[in-house]
N, C-alpha and C positions, 0 to 999 in steps of 0.2 A: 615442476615444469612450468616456464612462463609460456604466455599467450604469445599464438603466431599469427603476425599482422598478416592476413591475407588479400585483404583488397583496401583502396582508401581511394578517396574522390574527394575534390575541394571545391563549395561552390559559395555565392556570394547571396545574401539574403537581403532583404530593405532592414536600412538601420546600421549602415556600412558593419555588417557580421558578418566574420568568413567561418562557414560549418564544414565541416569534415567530416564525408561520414564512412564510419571505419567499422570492416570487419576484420573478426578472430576467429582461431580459432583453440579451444582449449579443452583437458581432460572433461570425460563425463563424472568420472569418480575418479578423485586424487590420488588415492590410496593405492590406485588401480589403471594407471594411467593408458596400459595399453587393451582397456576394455573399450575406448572410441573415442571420439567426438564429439563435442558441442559446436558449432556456430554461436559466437555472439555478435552483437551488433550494438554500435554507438556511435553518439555524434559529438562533434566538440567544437565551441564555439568560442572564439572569441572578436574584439574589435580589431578593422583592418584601419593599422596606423595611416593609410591613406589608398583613397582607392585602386591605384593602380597593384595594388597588394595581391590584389586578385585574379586567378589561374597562375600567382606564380610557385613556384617550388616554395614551401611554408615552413626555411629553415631559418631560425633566427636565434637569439642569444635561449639558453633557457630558459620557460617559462609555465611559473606553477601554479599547477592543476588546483581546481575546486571539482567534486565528483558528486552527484546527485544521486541520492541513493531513494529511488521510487516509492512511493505507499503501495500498499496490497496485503497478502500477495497476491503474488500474479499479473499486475497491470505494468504494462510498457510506457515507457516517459513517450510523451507529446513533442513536434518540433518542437528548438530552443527557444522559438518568436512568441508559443504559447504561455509562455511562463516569465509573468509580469515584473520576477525578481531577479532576470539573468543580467537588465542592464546596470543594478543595485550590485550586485556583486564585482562585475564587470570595471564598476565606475567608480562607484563610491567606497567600494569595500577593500577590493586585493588592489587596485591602483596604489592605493595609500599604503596599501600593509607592505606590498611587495615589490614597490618602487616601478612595476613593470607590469604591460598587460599581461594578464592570468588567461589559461583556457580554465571553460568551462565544459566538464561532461558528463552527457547522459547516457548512461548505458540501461539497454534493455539487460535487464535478471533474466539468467536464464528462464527460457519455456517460455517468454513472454515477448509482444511486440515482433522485432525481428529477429529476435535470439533462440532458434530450434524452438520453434510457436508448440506449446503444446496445446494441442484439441482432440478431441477420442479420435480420430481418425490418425492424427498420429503418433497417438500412444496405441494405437492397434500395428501398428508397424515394430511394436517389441515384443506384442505375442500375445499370452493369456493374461487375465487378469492377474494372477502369482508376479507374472515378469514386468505389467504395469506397475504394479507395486513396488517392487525393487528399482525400478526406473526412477519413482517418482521420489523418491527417497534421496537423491540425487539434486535434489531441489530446493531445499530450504536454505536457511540463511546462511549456517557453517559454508553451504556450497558456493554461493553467492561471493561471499566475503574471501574465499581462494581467487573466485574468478579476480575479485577485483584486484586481489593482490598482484597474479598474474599480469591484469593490462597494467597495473603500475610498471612491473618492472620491464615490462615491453617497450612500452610507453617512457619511460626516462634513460634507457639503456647507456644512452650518449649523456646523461647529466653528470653533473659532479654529483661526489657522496652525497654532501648537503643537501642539497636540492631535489633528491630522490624522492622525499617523501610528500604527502598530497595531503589533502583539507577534502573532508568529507561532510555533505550535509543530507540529512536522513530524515524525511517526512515519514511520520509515521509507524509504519511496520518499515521505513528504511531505517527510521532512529533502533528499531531492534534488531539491524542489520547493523546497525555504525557499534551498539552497544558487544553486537559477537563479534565484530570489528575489534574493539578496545582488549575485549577477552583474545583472540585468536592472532592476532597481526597487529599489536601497538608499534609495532617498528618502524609501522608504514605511513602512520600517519603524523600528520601536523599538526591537525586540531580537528576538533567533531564537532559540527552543529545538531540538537536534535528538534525538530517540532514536532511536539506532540505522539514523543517516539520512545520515551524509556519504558522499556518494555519492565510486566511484574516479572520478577526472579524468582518463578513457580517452577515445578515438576508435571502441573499438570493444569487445564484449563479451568474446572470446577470452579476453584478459587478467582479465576479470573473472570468469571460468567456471572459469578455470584451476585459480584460488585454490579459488574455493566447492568444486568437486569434492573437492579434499584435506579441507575441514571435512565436506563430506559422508562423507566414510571415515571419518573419525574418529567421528560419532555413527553411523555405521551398529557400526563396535567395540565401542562405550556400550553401543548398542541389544542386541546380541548377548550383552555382556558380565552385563548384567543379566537378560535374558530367553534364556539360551542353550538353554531346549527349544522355541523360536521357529525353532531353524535349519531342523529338521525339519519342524515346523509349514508354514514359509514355504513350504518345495520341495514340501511335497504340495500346497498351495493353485495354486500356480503350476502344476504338473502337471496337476492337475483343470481349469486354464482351456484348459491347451493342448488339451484331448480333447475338451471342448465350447462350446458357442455360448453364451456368457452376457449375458443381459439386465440391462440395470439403466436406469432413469427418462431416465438421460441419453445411452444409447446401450448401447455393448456393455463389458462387465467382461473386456478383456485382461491379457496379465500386464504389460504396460507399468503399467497400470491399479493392479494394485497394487504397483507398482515405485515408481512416483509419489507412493504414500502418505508415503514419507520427507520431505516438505515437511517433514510438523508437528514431526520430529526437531530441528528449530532453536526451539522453543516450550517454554516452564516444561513440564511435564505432557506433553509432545509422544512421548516414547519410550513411556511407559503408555498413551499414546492409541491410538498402534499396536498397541501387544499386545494392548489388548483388542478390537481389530478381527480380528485375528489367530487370539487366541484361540476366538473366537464362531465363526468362518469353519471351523479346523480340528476346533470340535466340532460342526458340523453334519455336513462329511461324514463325522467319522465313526462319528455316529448312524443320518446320514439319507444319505449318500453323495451330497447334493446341499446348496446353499446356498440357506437360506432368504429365506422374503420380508424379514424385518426386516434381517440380516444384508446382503443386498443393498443394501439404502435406507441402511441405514449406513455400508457402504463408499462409496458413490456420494458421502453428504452431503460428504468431505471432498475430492471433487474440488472442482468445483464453477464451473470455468470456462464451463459451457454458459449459466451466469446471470451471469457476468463474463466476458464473452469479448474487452474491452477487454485485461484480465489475459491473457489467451493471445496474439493477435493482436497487442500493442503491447509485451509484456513488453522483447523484445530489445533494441528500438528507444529506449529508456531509456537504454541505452551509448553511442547514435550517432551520430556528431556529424562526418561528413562519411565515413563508411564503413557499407559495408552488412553487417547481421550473419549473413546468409548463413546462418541457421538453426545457429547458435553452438554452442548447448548439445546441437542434435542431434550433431553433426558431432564433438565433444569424448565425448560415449559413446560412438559409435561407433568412435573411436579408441582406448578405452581398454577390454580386456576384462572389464576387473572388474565391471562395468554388464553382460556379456551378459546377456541373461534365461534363452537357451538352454543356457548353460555347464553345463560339470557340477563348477563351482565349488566350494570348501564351503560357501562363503554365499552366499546371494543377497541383493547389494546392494542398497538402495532409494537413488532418485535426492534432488532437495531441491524446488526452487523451479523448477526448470528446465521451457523449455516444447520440446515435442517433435513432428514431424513425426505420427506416431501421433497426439496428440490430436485432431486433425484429421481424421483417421479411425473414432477408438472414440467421440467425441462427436458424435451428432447434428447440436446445435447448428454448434456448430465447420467440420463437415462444407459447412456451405451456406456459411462464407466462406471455403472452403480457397484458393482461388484469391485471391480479396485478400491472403490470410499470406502468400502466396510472393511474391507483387510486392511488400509491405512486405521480405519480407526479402530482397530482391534492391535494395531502395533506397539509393543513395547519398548524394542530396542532402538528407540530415537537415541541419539549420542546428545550430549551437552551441547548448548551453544553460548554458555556465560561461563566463565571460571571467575567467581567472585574473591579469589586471591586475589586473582592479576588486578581486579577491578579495585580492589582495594590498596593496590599499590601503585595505582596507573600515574604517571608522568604528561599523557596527551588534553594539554586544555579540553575541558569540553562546556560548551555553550547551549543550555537546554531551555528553551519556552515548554512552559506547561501550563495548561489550563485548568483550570478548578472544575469547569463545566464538562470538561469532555467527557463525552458519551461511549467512546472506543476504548481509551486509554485513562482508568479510573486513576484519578489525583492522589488516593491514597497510596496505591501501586506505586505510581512513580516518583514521587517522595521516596517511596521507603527503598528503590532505585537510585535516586539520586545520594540517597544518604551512605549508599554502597562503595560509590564511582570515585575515588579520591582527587579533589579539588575541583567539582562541580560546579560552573556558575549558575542557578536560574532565573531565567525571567518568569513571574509566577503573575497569571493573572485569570481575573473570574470575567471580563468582557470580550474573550475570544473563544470561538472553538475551533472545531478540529482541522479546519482547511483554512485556518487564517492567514496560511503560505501563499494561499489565492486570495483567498476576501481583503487581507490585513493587510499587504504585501509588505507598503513602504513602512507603516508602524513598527511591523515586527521585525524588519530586520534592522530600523532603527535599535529595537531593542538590544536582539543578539550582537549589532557589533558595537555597542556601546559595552554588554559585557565584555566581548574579545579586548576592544583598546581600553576597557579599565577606566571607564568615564563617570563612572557612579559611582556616589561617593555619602 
């Protein structure tokens, strides 16, 4: 079943960009088409050959697509204006490749942004926890990769054969969306970019917790290294949490809580982001021997699972492919004492990406679908999302940046991914990490389409 265009509005942005922002709508479950509905939602941008282009009918020769496949899961793409490589693609990349302006689009993943938002309030709208579960199942990347299928052929309906086919670029956990891409729909596509996004070719997360933990020691070292009046810092903040009941917007500020903050250790700027939360936190108390209101709202902003709680509840389930992940990344700190919080360590470690039984209790939100997480991670029957046949006979260019440093997406992993994928190009390199699609913009995609036009040599 393709997607049905059901609403589109065309407006003008600074930057002569005309966005379109287009709703669908398509199956909940493919298999199962007349079990409902989804809503998605997306926008697509490209340059207006000249200004009067705008408010008119937006029908012109054929024109092809590049599709923006999100990091997460769970997080919804940002207007096009936020994203400092759309005029890089727009100008310097498909101008050249495709003789013609390209659109560019970003669709929300389902559950996420404006695509049938999930939040426990409305996953209480399909019943008990049992029926969230099966709901939510509906969500991952196999899902993902039909929708987009779908708005393709919505979407080109009117093209010639040729031109049917689209150019996907996949940050992150999109890159192991573009990878169930390659396995599931190679037909569709053009060419795949991935940053920071080959996913490991596991059954189950273990193995892929394993790895991350080691890089999270190593930038907790960094962190330290660089900020080492942070050690002390750290141990009184965490102290101060253990003696009292602290509030924050999205539940309670545990020391898990800011145990956690070590996610953005894998981000350009991510070890400074820390310390100056750190920072703020340790001169409160010991002005005011309490943590203030802004200092709060601060730390809190960088959780931030209560407004993606796709991100929390489906994290794991991204590795599983006929095993259950049995609350993975709890079960692997708690194995390992270097993570206690209670220890009387010299450091207190911060965690990365990992999502944790605690959440489920310090966030609000979290809290009303606690019981859904546990029967998602008690699930066995996840279907495949790579067929490494296909993978190994694949015909779709694919153009992959990988980072030696990243702290999400272990080098080793995705090597041993790339070594799968038939005719891989990568750019391989140890001075970016994981969000260098922001930090890095114009570099890296220097990079990738110097792979794409074959310029290295």
């Amino acid at each position: 079943m393709a997607a049905k265009l059901i609403d589109r509005k065309l407006h003008h942005i600074p930057g002569r960009l005309l966005v379109s922002e287009l709703f669908f709508e398509v199956p909940t479950n493919y298999s199962r088409p007349g079990d409902g509905t989804l809503r998605l939602f997306a926008r697509s941008v490209r340059r207006a050959s000249r200004p009067v282009d705008y408010g008119k009918d937006d029908k012109q020769s054929p024109l092809p697509w590049l599709v923006y496949l999100q990091g997460g899961p769970g997080m919804g793409c940002r207007p096009p204006q936020e994203y400092g490589w759309v005029g890089t693609a727009l100008d310097k990349g498909y101008q050249v490749c495709f003789i013609s302006l390209p659109f560019v689009l970003f669709l929300d993943q389902r559950g996420t942004g404006l695509s049938s938002t999930i939040t426990a309030s409305t996953l209480a709208l399909q019943g008990n926890a049992i029926k969230q579960a099966e709901y939510l199942k509906q969500f991952r990347a196999d899902s993902i990769v039909k929708d987009c299928e779908a708005v393709r052929r919505c979407l080109t309906t009117d093209y010639p054969d040729e031109k049917q086919k689209w150019s996907i670029i996949g940050q992150s956990f999109g890159g192991f969306c573009a990878v169930t891409y390659l396995s599931l729909h190679p037909e569709g596509l053009a060419e795949a970019f991935v940053c920071g996004g080959l996913p490991p070719l596991v059954n189950g997360p273990d193995p892929v917790y394993a790895r991350t933990y080691e890089k999270v020691i190593e930038r907790n070292q960094a962190y330290y290294a660089k900020f080492p009046e942070d050690v002390e810092r750290v141990k009184k903040i965490v102290d101060y949490l253990r003696q009292n009941k602290v509030s924050v917007p999205s539940g309670t500020l545990i020391p898990e809580r800011i145990q956690q903050l070590g996610i953005m250790f894998g981000m350009h700027g991510g070890l400074d982001s820390v310390h100056d939360l750190i920072l703020r936190a340790a001169n409160d108390l010991e002005v005011f021997g309490f943590l203030t209101h802004p200092t709060l709202v601060a730390i809190d902003s960088f959780g931030g699972f209560d407004s993606n709680v796709i991100y929390a509840i489906l994290h794991e389930s991204i590795y599983c492919q006929g095993e259950a992940s049995n609350w993975s990344a709890d079960r692997l700190r708690s194995s390992n004492p270097v993570f206690d919080v209670d220890t009387a360590a010299p450091e207190f470690l911060f965690t990365g990406e990992m999502i944790y039984k605690d959440m489920f209790d310090s966030y609000t939100e979290l809290n009303r679908i606690k019981e859904t997480a546990d029967i998602l991670a008690k699930t066995t029957d996840w279907p495949a999302l790579y067929d490494e046949a296909q993978l190994a006979k694949n015909e779709v260019p694919v153009y992959a940046a990988t980072y030696v440093e990243d702290m999400y997406v272990h080098y080793d992993h995705a090597q041993n991914t790339a070594a799968k994928i038939k005719g891989t190009k990568q750019f391989i390199t140890n001075v970016m990490y994981h969000n260098a699609i922001r930090s890095k913009t114009d570099e890296l995609f220097q990079q990738l389409f110097a792979l794409r036009d074959d310029t290295i040599d």
